[in-house]
C-alpha positions in Angstrom: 0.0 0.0 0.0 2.7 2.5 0.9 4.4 1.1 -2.7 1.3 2.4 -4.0 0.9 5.6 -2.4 3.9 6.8 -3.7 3.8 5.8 -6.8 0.6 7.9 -6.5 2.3 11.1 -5.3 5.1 10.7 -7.6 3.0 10.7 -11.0 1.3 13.5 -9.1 3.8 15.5 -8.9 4.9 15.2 -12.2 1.8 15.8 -13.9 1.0 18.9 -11.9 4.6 20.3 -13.3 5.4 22.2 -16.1 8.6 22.6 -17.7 10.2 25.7 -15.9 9.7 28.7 -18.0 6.9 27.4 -20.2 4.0 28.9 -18.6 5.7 32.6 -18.5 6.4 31.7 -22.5 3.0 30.6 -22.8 1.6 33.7 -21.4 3.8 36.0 -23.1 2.0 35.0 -26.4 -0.4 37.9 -26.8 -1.1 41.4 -28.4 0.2 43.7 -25.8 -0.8 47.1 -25.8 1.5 49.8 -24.6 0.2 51.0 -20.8 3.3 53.5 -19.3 6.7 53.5 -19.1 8.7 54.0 -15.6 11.9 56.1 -15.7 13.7 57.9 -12.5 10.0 56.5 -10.7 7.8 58.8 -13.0 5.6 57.2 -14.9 4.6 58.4 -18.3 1.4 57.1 -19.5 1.3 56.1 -23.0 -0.2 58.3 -25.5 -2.0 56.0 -28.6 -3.5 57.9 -31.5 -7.2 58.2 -31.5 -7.7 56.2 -34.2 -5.9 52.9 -33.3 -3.3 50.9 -30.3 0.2 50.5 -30.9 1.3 47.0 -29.8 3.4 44.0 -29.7 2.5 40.9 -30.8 4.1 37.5 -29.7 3.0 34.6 -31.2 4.3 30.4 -30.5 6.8 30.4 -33.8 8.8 33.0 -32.1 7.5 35.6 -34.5 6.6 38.8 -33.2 4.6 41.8 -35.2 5.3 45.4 -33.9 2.4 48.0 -35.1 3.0 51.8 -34.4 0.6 54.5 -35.7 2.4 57.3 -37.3 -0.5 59.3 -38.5 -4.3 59.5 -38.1 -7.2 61.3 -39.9 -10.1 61.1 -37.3 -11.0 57.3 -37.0 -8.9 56.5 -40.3 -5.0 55.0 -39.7 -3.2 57.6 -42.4 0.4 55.7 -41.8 1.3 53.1 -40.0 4.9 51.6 -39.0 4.9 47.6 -39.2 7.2 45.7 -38.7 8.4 42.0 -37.9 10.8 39.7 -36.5 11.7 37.0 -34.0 12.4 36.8 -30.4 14.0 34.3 -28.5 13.4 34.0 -24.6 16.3 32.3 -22.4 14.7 32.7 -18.5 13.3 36.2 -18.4 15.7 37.9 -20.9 13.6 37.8 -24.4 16.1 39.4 -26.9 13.2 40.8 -29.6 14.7 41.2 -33.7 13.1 43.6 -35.4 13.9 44.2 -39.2 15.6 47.2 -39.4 15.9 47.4 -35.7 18.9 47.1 -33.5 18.2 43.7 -30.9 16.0 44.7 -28.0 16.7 43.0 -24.9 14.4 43.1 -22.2 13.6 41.5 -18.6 10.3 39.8 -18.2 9.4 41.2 -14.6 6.0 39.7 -14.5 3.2 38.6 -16.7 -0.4 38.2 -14.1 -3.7 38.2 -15.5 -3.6 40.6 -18.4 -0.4 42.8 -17.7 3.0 42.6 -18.8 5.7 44.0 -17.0 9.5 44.3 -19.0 12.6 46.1 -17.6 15.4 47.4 -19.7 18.6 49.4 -19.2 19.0 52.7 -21.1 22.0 54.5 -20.7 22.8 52.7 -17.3 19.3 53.5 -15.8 16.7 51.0 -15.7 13.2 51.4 -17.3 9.9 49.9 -17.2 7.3 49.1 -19.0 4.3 47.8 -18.9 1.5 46.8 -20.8 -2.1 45.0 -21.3 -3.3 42.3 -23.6 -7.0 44.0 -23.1 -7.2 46.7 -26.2 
């Protein structure tokens, strides 16, 4: 019987376990939407145009899609900047490849329920950012 329990427990405990860093990576596929940035502890909200979000989009091939608004005309996108590439994520550092775009590389502070939290240093000072997967 005790053979038994523990064979019980065992299977248990590896069925309830993920392999570490696969949950993060799971959640980190999403369209996030720029929220603030954190510099020198101000916060700066973002500022979207009117017409549409600017976001990042991570998907499972390790593609990700970056969409900034350049210009707008009421509800009407005028100009748009797209753009794509590939990320690879070793722990929390996800190092993002934009084309055209020198490497961005990036801390994952925390991903919970629908906000993303990344760190970055800049000139020796570390900023934040966050942002929401909820347009």
């Amino acid at each position: 019987m005790k053979n038994l329990l523990s064979l019980f427990l065992t299977v248990m405990l590896f069925a309830s376990c993920e392999p570490e860093g696969s949950s993060k990576q799971s959640k980190l596929y999403a369209r996030w939407y720029n929220v603030a940035t954190i510099q020198n502890s101000v916060t700066t909200p973002y500022e979207h145009k009117p017409c549409a979000k600017d976001y990042l989009d991570f998907n499972s091939s390790d593609v990700v899609r970056s969409y900034k608004v350049i210009e707008c005309d009421g509800s009407q996108v005028n100009a748009v900047n797209k753009k794509s590439g590939v990320y690879t994520k070793e722990g929390r550092v996800v190092t993002i490849k934009l084309d055209g775009e020198p490497d961005w590389v990036v801390n994952v502070e925390s991903i919970k329920d629908s906000i993303l939290t990344i760190s970055e240093t800049v000139n020796g000072k570390e900023v934040i950012h966050t942002y929401t997967s909820v347009p």
